[in-house]
C-alpha positions as CSV (number, residue, x, y, z in Angstrom):
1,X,98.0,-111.5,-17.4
2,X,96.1,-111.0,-20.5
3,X,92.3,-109.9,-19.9
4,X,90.9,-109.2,-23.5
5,X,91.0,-111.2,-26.6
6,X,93.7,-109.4,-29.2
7,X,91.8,-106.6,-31.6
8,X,94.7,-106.2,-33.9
9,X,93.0,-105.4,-37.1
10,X,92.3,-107.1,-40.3
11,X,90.0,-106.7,-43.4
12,X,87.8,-108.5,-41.7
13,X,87.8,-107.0,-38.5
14,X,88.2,-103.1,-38.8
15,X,89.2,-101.3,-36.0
16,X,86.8,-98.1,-35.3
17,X,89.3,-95.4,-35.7
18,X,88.2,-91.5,-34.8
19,X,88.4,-91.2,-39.1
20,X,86.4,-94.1,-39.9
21,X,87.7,-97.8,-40.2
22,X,90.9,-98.9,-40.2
23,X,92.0,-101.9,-41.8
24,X,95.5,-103.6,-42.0
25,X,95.9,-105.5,-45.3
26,X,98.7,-108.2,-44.5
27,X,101.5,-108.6,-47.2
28,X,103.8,-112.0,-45.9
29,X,107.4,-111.1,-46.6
30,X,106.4,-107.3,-47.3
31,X,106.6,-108.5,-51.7
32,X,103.8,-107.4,-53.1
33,X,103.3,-106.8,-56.9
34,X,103.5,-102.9,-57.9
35,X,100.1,-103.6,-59.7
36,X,98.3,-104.9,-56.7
37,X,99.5,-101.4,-54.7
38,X,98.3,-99.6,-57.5
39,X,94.9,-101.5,-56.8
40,X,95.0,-100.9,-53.4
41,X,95.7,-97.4,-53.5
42,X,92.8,-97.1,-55.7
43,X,90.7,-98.7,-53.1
44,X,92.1,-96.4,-50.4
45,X,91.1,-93.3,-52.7
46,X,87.3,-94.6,-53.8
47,X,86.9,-95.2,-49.8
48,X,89.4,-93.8,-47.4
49,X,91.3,-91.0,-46.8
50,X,93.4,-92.0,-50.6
51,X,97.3,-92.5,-48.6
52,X,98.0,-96.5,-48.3
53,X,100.4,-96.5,-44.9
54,X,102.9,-98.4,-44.1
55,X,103.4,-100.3,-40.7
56,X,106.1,-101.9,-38.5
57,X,105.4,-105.6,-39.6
58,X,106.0,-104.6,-43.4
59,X,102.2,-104.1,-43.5
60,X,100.1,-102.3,-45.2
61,X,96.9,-100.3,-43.7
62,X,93.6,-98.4,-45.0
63,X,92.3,-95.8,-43.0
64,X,89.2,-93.5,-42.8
65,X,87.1,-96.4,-44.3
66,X,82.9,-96.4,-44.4
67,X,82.1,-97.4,-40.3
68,X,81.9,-101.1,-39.8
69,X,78.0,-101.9,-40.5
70,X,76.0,-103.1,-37.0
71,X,76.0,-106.3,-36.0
72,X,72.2,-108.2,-36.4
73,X,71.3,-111.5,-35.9
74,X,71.9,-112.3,-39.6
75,X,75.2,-110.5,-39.9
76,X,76.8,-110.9,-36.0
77,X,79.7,-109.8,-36.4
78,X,80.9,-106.0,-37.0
79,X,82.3,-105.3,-40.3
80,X,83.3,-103.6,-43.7
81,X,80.5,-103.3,-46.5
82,X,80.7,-105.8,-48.5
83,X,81.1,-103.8,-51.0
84,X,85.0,-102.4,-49.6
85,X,85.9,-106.2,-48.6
86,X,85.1,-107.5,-52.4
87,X,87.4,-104.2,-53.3
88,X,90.3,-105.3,-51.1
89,X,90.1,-108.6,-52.5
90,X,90.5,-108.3,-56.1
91,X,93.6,-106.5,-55.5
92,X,94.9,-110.4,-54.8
93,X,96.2,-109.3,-51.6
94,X,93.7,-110.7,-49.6
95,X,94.0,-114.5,-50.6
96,X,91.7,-116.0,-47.6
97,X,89.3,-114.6,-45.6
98,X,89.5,-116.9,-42.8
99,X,92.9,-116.5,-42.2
100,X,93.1,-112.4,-43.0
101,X,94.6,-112.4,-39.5
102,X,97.1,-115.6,-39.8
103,X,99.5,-114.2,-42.2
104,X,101.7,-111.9,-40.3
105,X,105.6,-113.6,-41.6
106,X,108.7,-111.3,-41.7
107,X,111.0,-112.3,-44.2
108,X,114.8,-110.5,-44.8
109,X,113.7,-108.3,-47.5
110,X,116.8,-108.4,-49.5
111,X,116.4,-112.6,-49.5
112,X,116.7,-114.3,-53.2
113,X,118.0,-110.7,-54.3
114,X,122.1,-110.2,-52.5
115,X,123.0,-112.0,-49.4
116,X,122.2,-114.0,-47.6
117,X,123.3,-117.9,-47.1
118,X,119.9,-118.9,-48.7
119,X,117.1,-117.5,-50.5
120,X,114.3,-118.1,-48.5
121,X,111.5,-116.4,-51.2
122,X,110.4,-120.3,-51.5
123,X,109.7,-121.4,-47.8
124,X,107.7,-118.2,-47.6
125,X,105.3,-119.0,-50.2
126,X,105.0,-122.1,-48.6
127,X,104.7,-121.6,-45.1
128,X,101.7,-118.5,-46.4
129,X,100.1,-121.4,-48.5
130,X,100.3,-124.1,-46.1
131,X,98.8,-121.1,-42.9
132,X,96.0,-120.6,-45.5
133,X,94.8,-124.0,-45.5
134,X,95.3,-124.9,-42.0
135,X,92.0,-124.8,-40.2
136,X,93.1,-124.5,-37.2
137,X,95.5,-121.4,-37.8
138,X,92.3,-119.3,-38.5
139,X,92.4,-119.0,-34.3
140,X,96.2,-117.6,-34.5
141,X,96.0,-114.3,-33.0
142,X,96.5,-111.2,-35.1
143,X,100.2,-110.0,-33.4
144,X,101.0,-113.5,-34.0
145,X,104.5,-113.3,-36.2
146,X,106.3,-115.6,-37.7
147,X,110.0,-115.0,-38.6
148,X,112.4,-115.7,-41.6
149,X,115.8,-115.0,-41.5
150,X,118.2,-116.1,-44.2
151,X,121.4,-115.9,-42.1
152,X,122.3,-112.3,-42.5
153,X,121.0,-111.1,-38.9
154,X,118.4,-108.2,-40.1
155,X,115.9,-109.8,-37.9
156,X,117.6,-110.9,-34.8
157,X,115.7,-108.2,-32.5
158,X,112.0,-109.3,-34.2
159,X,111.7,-113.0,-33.1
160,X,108.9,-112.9,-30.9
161,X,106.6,-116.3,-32.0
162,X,107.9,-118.9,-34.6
163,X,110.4,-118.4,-37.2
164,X,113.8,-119.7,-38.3
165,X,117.4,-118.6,-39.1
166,X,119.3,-120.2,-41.8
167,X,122.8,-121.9,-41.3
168,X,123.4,-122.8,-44.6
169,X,121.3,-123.0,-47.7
170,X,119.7,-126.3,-46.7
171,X,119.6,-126.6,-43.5
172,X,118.1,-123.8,-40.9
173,X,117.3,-123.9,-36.6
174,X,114.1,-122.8,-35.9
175,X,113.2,-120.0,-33.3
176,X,110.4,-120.4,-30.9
177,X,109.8,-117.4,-28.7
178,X,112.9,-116.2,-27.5
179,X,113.8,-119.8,-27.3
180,X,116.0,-121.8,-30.2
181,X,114.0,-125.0,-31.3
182,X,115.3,-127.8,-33.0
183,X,117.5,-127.8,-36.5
184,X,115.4,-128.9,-39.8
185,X,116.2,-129.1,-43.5
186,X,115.0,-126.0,-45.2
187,X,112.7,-128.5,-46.8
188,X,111.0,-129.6,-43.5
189,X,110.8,-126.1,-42.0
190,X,107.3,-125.6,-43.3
191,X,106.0,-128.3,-41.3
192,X,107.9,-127.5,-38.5
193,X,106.6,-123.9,-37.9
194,X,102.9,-125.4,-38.9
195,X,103.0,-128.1,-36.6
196,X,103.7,-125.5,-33.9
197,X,101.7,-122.9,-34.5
198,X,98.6,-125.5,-34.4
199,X,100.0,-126.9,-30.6
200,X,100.3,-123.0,-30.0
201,X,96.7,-122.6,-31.0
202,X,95.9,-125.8,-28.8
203,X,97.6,-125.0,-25.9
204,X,96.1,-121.2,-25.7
205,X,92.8,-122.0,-25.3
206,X,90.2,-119.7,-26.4
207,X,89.1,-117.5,-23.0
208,X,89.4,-113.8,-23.4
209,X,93.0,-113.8,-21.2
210,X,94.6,-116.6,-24.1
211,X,97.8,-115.9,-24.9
212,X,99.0,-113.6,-27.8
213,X,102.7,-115.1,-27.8
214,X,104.4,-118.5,-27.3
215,X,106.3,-116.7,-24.4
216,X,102.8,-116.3,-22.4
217,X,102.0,-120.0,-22.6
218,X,101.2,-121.6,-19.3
219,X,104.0,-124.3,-20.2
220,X,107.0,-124.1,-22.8
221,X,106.1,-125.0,-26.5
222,X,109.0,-127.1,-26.8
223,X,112.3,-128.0,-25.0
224,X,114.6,-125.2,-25.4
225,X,118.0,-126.2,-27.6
226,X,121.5,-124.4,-27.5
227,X,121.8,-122.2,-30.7
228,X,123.9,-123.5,-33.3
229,X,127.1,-122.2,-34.7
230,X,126.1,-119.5,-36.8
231,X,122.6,-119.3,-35.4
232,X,123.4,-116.0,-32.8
233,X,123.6,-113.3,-35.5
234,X,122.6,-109.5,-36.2
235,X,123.2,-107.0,-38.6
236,X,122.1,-103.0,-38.8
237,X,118.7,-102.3,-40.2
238,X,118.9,-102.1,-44.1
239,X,120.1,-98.0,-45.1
240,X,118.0,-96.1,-47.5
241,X,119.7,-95.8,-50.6
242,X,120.9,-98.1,-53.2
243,X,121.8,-101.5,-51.4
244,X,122.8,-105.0,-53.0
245,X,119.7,-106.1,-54.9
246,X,118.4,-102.4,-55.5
247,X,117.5,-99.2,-54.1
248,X,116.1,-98.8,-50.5
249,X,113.6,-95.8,-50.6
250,X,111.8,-94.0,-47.9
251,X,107.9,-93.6,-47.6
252,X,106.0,-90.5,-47.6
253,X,105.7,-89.1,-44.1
254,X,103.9,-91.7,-41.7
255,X,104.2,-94.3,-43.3
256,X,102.2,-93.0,-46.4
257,X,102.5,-94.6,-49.7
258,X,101.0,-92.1,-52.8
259,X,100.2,-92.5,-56.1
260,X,103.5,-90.2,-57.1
261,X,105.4,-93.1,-55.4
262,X,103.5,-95.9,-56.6
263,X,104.2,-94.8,-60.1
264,X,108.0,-94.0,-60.1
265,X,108.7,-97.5,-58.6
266,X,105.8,-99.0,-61.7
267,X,108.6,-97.3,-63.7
268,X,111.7,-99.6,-63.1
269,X,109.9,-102.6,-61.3
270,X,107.3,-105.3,-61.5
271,X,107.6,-106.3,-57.9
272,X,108.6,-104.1,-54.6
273,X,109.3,-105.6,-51.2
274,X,107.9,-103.5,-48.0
275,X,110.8,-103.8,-45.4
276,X,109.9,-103.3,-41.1
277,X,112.6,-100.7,-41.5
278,X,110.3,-97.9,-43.0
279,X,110.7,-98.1,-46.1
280,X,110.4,-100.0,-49.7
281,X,112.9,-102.0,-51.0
282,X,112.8,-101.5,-55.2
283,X,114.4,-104.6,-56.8
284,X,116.6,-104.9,-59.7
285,X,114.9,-107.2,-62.3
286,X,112.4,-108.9,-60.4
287,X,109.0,-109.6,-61.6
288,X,105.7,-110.5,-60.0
289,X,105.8,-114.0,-62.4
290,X,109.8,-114.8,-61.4
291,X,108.1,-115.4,-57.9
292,X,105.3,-117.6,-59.0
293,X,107.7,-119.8,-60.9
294,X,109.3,-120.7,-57.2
């Protein structure tokens, strides 16, 4: 039984490391413009320790940041100067404050680019638009994740909290825990995994011991459904190497991403997509403005 409210970390709530803060920067669906991690590895050298590291949830983190300032009457609540938040947030990777800790969303990286029975680069941008201006998904807790598979299997062992698998292209079942929820249209699946996450956030409550994960709810979110044909599928994590859609390339030791990296992946692509397998999936041909245009 839970006894303390979840502390996973955000921009806007550091987490006082032995080095100094540490922040996790969320990226949904790991693609983040090779200009923005240029940015933010800028920000990691004026403040931190100069290494942006990448996590498990296709994450980024900052480490050995200035101390979260004292809490005061004015300003209650522990965190970054100013100063490093307004840094982190012209990069364009931190798109709401309120919600810094809402956007966790695990997408198949190679989605839109090879494979696949749909591209699901679309439902991603909406499902992170439509978490950003849901009020009530400010109160999702940080391990929160939601899930995106397109039908290839990569992410079979991650569903944990909402997500979906795709059948076809235009019609998906979503997942809900380690349960299978109903089937939707890709085109309703937005609303779907909104509406739920907001009777998540209802059902939790708000006392120190509320649950982190729809599994730990006093009662089921929804009535459980048999998976559909094609739903129940798995695949290897993605190699390193070249892959259909581009070239799958380690990180630096512990996750580390330096400016030698940054620049030789500036050098053939626009856009890179972070992948929960440990490494950085460089595109072919993919910009930062072919993903706006979706």
């Amino acid at each position: 039984m839970r006894v303390r409210p979840d502390r996973c970390p955000g921009v806007l709530r550091p987490w006082p490391a032995a080095d100094g803060a540490l922040v996790r920067v969320r990226v949904p669906g790991g693609r983040v413009p090779v200009a923005a991690l240029a940015a933010l590895l800028d920000v990691a050298t004026r403040y931190g320790d100069g290494l942006v590291r990448l996590t498990g949830r296709a994450n980024l983190q900052l480490r050995a940041l200035p101390r979260p300032l004292p809490a005061t009457a004015a300003t209650p609540g522990a965190g970054l100067p100013e100063e490093v938040i307004t840094a982190i947030e012209a990069t364009g990777l931190l798109p709401s404050r309120s919600h810094d800790l809402a956007r966790n969303i695990l997408v198949s990286p190679q989605t839109g680019l090879a494979g696949g029975r749909t591209d699901l680069r679309p439902v991603l941008a909406a499902l992170d638009r439509a978490l950003c201006t849901a009020p009530a998904l400010a109160r999702l807790p940080g391990r929160f994740l939601f899930t995106l598979d397109d039908g290839r299997g990569d992410l079979a062992d991650r569903h944990r909290d909402l997500g979906l698998v795709a059948l076809e292209a235009d019609r998906v079942q979503l997942r809900v825990g380690a349960a299978w929820g109903p089937v939707a249209s890709t085109a309703e699946a937005v609303d779907a995994l909104v509406g739920l996450a907001e009777r998540f956030v209802a059902l939790r409550g708000d006392d120190p011991g509320a649950a982190w994960h729809v599994d730990e709810l006093d009662v089921p979110l929804i009535e459980a459904r048999a998976p559909e044909p094609g739903a129940e599928v798995g695949a290897a994590a993605l190699p390193f190497g070249t892959v259909p859609g581009g070239r799958h390339v380690p990180t630096a030791p512990d996750g580390a991403i330096d400016a030698a990296l940054v620049a030789a992946w500036a050098a053939t692509a626009d856009l890179v997509v972070l992948t929960p397998f440990g490494g950085v999936l460089v595109p072919e041909n993919v910009s930062p403005h072919e993903e706006e245009n979706r």
